[in-house]
TORVEX-946944 format. One record per residue: x, y, z of N, C-alpha, C in turn. Coordinates in pm, whole numbers, plus 32768, in hexadecimal, padded with zeros to 4 digits. Layout:
XYZXYZXYZ ...
***
This chain:
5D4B2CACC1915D9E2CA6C1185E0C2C3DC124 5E3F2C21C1A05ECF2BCBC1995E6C2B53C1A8 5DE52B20C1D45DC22A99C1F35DC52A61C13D 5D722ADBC1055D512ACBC0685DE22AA8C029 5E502AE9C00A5ED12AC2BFF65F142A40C025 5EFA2A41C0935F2A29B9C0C55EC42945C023 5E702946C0655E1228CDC0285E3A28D4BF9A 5E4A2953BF795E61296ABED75EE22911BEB9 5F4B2927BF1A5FCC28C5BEF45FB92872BEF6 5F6E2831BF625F592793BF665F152744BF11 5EA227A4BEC95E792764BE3D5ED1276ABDC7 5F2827B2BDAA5F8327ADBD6560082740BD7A 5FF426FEBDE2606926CDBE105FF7262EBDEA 5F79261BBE175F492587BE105F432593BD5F 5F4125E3BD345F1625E0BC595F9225EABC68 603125E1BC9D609725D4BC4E60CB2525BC61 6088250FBCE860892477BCE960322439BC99 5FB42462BC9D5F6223F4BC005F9C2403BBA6 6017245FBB6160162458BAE36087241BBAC1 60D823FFBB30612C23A9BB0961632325BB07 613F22D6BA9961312219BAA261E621FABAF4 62522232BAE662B621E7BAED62BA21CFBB85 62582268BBE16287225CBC69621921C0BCD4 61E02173BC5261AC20EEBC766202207DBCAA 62842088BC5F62DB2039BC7663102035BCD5 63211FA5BCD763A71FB8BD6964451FB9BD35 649A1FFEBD7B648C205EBDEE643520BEBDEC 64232120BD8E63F121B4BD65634C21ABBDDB 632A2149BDBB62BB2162BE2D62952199BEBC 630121CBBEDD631C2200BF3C635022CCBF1C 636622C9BEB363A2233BBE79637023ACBEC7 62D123B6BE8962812439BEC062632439BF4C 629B23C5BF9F624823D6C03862D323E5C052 636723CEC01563E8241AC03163EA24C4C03F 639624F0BFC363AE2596BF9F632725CCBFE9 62DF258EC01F626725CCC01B6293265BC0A1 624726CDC0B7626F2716C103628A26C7C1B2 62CD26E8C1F362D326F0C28662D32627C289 63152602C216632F256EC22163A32538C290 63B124E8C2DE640A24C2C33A64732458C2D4 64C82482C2A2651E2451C1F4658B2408C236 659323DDC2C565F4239DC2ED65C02315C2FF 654A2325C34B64CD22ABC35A64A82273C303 648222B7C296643D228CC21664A8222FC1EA 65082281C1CC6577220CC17365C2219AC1A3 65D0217CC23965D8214CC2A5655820BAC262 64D320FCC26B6465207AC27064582066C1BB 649E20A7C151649F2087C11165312027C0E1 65B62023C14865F41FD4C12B65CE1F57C157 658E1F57C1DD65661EDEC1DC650D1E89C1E2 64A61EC5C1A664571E89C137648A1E54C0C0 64F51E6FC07965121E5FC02865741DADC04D 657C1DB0C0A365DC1D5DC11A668E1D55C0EC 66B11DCDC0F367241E0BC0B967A71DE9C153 680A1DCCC16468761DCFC1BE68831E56C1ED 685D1E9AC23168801F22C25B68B81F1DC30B 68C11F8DC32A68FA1FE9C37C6907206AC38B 6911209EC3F868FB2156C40D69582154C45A 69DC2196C4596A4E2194C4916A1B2257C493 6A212286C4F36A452308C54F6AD02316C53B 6AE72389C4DE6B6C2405C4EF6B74246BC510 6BAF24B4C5896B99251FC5906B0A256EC581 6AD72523C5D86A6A2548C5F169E8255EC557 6A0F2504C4E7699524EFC47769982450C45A 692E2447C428691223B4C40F6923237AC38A 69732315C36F69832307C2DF6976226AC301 69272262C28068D021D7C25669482185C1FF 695620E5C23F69B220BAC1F169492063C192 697F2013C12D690E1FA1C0DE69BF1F57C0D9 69CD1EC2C0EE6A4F1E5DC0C769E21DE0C094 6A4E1D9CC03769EF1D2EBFCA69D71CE0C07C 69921C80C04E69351C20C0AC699F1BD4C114 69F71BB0C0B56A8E1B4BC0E46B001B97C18E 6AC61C26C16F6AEB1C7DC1BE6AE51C91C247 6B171C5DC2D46B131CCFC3246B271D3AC326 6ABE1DC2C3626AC31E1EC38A6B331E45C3AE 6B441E1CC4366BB41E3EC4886BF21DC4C4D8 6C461D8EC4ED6C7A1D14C5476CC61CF3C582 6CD51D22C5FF6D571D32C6626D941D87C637 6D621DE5C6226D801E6AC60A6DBC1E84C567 6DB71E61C5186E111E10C4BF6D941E30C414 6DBE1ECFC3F06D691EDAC3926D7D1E89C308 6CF61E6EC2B56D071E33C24A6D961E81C1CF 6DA81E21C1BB6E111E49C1226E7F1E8DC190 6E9E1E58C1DC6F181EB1C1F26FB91E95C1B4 6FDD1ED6C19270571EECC13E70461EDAC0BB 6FF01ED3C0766FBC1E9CBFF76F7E1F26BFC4 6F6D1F01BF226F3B1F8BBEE76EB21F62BECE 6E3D1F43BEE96DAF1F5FBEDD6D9C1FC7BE8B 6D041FCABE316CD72025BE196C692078BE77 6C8620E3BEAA6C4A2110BF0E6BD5219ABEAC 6B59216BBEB36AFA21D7BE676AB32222BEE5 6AD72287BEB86A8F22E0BF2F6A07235DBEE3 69B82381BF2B695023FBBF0D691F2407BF9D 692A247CBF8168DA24EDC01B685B24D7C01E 680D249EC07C677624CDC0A4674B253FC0C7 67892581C112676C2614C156673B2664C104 66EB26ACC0E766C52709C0B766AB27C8C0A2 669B2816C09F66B5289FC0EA65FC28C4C0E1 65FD28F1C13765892922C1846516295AC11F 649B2944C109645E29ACC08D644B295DC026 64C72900BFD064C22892BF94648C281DBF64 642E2809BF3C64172788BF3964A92718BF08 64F7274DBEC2657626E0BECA655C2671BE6D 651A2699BE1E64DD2621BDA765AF2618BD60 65A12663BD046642266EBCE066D02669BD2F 669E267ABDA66709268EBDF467092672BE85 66F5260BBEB2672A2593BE5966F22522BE66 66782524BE90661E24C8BE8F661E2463BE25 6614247BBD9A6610240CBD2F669523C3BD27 66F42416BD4C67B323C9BD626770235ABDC0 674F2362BE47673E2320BE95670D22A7BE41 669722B6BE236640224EBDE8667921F6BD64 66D72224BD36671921E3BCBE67A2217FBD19 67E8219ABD7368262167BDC767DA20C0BDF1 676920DCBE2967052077BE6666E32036BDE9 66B92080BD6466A61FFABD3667171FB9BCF6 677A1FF9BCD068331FA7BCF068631F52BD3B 68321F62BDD268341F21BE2867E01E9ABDEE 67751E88BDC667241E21BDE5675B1DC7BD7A 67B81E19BD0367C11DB5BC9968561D79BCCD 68CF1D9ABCF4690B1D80BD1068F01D06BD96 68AA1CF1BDFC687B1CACBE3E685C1C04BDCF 67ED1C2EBD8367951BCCBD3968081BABBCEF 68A01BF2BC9568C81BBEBC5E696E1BAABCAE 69641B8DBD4C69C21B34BD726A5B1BA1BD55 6A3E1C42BD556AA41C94BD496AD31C9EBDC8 6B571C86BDEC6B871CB0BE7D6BDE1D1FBE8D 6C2D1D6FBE086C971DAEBE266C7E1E49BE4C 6BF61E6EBE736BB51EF9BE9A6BA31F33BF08 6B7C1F9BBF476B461FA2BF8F6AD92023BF78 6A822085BFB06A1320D8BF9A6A0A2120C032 6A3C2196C02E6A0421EFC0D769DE224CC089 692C2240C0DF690822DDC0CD695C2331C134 696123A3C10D69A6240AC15969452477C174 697E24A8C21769252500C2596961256DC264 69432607C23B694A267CC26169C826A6C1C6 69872698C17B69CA26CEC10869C0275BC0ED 693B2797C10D69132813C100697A283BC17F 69AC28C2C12769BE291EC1956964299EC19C 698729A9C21769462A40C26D699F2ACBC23E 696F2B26C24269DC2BB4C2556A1B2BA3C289 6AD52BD2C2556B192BB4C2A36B582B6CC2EC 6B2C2B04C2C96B5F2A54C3006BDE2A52C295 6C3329EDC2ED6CCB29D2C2706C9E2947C238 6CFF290AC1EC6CD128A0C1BC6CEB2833C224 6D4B285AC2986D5E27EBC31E6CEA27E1C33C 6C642835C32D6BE12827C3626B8327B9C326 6BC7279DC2A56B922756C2526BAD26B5C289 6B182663C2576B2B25D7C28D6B9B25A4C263 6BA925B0C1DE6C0D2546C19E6C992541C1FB 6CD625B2C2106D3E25EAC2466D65258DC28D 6D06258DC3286D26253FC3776D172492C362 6CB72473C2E26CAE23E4C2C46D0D23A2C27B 6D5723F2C2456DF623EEC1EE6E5523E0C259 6E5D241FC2EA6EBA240AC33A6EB32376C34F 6E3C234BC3896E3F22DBC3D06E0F227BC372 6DE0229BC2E96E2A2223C28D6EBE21F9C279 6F0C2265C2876F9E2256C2916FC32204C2E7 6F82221BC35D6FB121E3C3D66F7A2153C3D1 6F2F211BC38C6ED120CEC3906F2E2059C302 6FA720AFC2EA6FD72049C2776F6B2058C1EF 6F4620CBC1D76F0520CCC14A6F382136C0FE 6F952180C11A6FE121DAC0F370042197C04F 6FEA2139C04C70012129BF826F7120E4BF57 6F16212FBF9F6E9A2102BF586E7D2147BEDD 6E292128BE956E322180BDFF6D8621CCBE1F 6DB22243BE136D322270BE476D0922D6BDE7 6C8A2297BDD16C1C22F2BD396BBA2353BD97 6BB523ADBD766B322401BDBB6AD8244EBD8B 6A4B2411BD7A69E12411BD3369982498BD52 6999251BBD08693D2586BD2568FA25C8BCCC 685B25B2BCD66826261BBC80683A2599BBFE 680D253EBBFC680524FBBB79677324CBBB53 673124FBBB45669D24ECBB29666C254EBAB8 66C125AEBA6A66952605BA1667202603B992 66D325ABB9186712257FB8A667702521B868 67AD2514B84867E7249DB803689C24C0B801 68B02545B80E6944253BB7EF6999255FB878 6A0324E3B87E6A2024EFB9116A9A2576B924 6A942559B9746B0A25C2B9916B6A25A8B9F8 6C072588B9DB6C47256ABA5D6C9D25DABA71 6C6725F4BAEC6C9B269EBB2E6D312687BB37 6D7E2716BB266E062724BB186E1C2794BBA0 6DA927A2BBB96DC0280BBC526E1427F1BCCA 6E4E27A2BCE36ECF2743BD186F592785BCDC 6F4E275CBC4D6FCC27A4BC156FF927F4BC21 6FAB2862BC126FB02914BC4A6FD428E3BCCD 6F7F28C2BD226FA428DABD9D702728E8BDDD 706D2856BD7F70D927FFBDD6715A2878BD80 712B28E1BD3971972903BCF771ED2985BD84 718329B2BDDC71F529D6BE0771B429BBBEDE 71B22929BEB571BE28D5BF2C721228C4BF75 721F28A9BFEB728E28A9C034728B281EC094 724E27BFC05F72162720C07072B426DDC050 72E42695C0A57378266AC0F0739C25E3C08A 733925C2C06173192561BFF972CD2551BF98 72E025ECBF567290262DBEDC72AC25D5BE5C 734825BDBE58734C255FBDE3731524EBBDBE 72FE2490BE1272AD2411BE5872282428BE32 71E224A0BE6C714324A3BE42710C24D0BDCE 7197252EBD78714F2537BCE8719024D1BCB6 71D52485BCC271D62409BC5B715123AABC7B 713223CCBCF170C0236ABD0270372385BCC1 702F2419BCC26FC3243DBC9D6FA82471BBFA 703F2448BB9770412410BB366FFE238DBB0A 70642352BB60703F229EBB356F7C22C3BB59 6F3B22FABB876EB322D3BBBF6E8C2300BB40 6EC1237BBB006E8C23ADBAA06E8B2349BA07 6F092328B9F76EFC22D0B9B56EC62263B998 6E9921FDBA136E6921A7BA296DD021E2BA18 6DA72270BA366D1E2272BA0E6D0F2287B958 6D7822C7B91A6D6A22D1B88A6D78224DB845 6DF721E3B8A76DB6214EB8516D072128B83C 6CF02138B8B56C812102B8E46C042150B87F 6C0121B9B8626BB521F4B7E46BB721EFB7AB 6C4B21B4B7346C822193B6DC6C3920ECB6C0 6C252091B7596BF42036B7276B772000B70E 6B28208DB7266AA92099B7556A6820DFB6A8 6AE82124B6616ACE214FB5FE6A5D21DCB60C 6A9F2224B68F6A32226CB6936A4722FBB614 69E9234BB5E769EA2391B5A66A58241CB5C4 6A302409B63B6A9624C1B6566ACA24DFB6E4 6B2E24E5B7186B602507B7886BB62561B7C1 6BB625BDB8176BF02638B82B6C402650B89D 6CAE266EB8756D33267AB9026CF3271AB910 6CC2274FB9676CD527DDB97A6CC527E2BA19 6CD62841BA436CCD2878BAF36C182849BB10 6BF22848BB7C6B63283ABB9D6B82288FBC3C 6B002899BC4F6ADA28DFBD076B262841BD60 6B1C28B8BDC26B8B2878BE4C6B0127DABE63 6B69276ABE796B1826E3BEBE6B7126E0BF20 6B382625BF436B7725FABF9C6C2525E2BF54 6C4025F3BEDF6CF325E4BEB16D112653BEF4 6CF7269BBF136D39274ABF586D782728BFF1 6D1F26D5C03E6D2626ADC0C16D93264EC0B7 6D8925B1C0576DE82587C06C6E6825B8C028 6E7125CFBFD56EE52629BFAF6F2E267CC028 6EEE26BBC07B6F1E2711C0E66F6426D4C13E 6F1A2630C1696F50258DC1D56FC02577C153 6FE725A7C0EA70632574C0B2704224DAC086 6F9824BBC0386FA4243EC00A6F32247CBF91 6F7F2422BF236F212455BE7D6E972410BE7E 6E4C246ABE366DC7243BBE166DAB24B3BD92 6D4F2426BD386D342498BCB86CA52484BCC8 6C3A252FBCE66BE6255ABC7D6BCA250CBC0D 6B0624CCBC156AE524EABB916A8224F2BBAD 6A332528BB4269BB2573BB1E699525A2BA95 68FF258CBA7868EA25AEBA0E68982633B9DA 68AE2652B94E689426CCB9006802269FB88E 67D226EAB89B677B26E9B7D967D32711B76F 67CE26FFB6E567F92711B6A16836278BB6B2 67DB27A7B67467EF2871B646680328B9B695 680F288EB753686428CFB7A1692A28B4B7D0 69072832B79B69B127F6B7B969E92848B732 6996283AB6CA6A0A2890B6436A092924B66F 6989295AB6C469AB29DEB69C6A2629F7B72C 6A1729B7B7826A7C29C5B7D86B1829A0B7D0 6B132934B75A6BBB2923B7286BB32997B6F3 6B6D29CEB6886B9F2A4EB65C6BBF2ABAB69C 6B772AF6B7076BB42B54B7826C342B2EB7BD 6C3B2AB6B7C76CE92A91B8236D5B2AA6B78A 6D052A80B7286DA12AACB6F06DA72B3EB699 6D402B90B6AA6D462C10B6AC6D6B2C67B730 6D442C2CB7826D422C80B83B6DDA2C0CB867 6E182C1EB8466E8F2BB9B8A76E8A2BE4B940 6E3C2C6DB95F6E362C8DB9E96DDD2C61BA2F 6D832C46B9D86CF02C0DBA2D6D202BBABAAF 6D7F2B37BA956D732AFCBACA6D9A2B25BB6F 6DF22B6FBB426E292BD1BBBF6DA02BFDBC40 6D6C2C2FBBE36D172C58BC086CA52C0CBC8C 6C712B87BC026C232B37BC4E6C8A2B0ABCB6 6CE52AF5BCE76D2B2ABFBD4F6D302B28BDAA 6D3F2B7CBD896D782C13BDFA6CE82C32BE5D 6C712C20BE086BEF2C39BE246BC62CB0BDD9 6C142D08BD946BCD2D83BD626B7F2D43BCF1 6B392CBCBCE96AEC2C93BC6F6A772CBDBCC6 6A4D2CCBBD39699A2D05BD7F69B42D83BD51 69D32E10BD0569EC2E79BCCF696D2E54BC80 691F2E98BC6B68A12EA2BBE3691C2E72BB8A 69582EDBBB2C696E2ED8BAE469AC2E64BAD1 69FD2E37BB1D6A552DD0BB0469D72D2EBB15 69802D2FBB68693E2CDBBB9668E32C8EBAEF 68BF2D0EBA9A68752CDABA3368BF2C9DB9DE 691B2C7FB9D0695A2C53B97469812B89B998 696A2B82BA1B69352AFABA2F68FB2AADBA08 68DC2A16B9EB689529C3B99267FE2A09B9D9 678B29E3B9AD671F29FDB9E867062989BA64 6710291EBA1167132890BA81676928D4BB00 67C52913BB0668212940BB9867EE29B3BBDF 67C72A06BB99676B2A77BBD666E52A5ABBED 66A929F0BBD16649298FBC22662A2971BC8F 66CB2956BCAF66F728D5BD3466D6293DBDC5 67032911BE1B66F12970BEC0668929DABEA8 660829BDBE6D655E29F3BE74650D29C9BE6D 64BF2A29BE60640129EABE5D640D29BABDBA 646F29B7BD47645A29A0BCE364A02903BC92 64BD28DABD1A64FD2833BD19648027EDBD3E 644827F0BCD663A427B5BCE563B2272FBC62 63632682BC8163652625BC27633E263CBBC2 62FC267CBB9362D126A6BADD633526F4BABF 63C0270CBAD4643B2712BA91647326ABBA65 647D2631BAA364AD25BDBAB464912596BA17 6505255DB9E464D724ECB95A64DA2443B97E 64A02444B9B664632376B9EB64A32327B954 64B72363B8E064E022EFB856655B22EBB85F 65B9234CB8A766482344B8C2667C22D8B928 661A22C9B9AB662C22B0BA3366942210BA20 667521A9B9B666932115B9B667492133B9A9 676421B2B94B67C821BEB91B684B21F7B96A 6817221CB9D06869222BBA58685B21E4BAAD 680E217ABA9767ED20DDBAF168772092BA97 685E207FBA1068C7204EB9B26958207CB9EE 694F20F3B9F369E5213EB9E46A122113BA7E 69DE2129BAF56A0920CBBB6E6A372036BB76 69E12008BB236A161F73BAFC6A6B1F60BAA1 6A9C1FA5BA096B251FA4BA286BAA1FCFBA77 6B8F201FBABD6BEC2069BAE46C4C1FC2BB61 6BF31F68BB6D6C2D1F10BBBC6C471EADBB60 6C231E85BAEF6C6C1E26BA8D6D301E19BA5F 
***
């Protein structure tokens, strides 16, 4: 019975790759041998940066590996002497890691892949003011704090590293619909923070916010949503005491029905932060796209591929 099951997934998994034309493209061509089960997703993206013949690096923190991408013009590293130091870069980050069981199509596999092909246009069009780390160990375990979290420690020693005013966007879960969402889960947080230079990081993580509502504004996009989202990598750096904004996208008819719960439930949000949102009761009331994510039900035929250019777009303004 488990040999029959096995095979059964795996035919389901080769008919979800025939059916989809966009994962032909490059980057995306690499997509399904990213999610596929028991994939080695450090390697893969590793021989898919450079194939792509992208400027990278794998700088080791605290024991996880995070993938850098710098435009072409870039050293890595040079006499010790990291790029952009003292300067504000745009620093785009998304987690590779995945949680166990997962295929990770939504989360965050397609972030990844929208990054790379950002990367390639910015390259071809001679953009220098960026930079792109995948980040390692976003998922947490039971019981882990958020110091456990990669970002945490990659926020320290960006600090240390003179990037402490990098402007940092962090891409999660954007592969399902059209209306973005820039998380306010920071805000809550920092309200009863005890961060030594709390004032400093919500003005910062204003200005990011703003700078992402120009940037939609010039994009003329249809609809965009300040509300709370699930813990990312902003949770970790927030904790290292350096801002980063959340984004991610919604379907229609789940971003409206979820503004409508936040401004009927003003507690919800409480909630999703505290953790009593894994409660059944409290848990259903989540977009569906989010109660998706960390399962067997973050599978690519969720994915909307007609959205994907438009968070390729929205990266490329965000550096104009």
């Amino acid at each position: 019975m488990k040999s029959n099951s096995k095979q059964k997934k795996l035919t389901n998994f080769k008919s979800a790759l025939s059916g989809n034309d966009w994962a032909k493209n490059i980057p995306y061509d690499r997509f399904f041998d990213f999610i596929a089960p028991n994939a080695d997703r450090y390697n893969i993206l590793l021989e898919c940066i450079n194939s792509l013949n992208l400027n990278s690096a794998v700088i080791p923190v605290a024991g996880n590996r995070h993938i850098f991408v710098f435009p072409s013009g870039q050293k890595p590293i040079r006499s010790g002497v990291f790029p952009f130091k003292n300067l504000s870069p745009y620093l785009f980050s998304a987690h590779y890691d995945r949680v166990e069981g997962s295929q990770g199509a939504n989360d965050n596999s397609i972030a990844v892949f929208h990054l790379l092909s950002s990367a390639l246009y910015f390259v071809q069009h001679n953009i220098d003011n960026w930079m792109i780390v995948f980040t390692d160990k976003e998922e947490l375990e039971a019981g882990e704090s958020l110091e456990a979290q990669g970002s945490f420690s990659l926020a320290e020693k960006l600090k240390l590293w003179g990037l402490g005013k990098a402007k940092v966007f962090n891409f999660d879960a954007c592969g399902c619909g059209n209306v973005f969402v820039f998380s306010t889960t920071t805000d809550h947080i920092l309200k009863s923070s005890e961060l030594p230079n709390i004032k400093k990081v919500r003005n910062a993580i204003i200005n990011l916010r703003d700078h992402a509502l120009a940037s939609a504004l010039s994009l003329r996009l249809e609809k965009v949503l300040l509300a709370p989202t699930p813990f990312s990598d902003d949770a970790g750096f927030l904790r290292a005491g350096m801002a980063a904004l959340t984004i991610t996208t919604l379907p229609v008819k789940e971003a409206a029905l979820y503004e409508a719960l936040l401004r009927s439930r003003p507690d919800f949000t409480d909630s999703l932060i505290s953790g009593k949102i894994k409660r059944p009761i409290e848990y259903r009331n989540l977009p569906e796209t989010w109660r998706n994510l960390n399962n067997a039900k973050d599978i690519p035929s969720n994915l909307t591929p007609q959205y994907f250019d438009l968070v390729k777009q929205f990266v490329i303004e965000l550096c104009k």
